[in-house]
C-alpha positions in Angstrom: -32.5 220.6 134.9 -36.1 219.5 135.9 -36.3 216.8 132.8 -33.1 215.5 134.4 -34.7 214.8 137.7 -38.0 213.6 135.7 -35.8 211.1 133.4 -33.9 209.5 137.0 -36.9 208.9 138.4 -39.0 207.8 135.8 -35.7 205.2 134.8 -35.4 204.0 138.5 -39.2 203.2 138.6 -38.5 201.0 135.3 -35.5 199.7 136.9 -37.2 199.2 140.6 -38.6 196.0 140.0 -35.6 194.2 138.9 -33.5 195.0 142.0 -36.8 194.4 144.5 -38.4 191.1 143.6 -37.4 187.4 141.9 -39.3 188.0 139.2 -39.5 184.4 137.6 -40.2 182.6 141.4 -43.8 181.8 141.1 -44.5 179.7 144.4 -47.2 176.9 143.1 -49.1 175.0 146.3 -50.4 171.8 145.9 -54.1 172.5 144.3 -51.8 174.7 141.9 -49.5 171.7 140.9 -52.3 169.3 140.9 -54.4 171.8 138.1 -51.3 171.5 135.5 -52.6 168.8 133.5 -49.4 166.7 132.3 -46.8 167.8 134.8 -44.8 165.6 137.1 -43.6 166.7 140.8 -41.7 165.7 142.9 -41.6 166.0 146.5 -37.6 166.5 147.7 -36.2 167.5 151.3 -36.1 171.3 149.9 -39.0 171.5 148.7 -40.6 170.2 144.8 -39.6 170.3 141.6 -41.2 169.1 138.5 -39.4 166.6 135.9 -40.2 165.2 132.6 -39.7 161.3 131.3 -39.1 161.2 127.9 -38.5 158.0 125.6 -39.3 154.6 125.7 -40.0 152.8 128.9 -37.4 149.9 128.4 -34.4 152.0 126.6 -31.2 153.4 128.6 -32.0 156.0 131.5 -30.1 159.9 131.1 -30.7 162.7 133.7 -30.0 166.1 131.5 -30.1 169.0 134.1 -30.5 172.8 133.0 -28.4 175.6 134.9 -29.9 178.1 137.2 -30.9 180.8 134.4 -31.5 178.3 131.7 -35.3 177.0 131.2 -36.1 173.2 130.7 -36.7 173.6 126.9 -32.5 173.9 126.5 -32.8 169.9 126.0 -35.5 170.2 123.6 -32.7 169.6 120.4 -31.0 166.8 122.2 -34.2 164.6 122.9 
């Protein structure tokens, strides 16, 4: 009965952070941003987000926007 009671709360320890914390939200100020050599922000009404231009200056313009729980690199095949 005691390894019972050791398992729960040994499992809701593992389990504690992903029901207490946004564990992908890293907030980056602007000496952060300003040390990522390459990366483009922007500065919006909600805050910033970073973009990418890709291709040649002159050809035809596309905006390709990734979902909520889907990284940038989902475009990576299609560019």
């Amino acid at each position: 009965m005691v390894w019972i009671l050791i398992a729960g709360v040994v499992l809701l320890a593992a389990l504690a952070p992903m029901f207490t914390g946004d564990m992908e939200h890293i907030n980056l100020d602007a000496q952060a941003r300003a040390a990522m050599s390459g990366k483009v922000f922007a500065t919006l009404s909600d805050g910033v987000t970073h973009y990418e231009w890709r291709g040649p200056e002159n050809g035809p313009k596309v905006v390709l926007v990734h979902g909520f729980s889907s990284p940038m690199f989902i475009w990576d095949h299609n560019l």
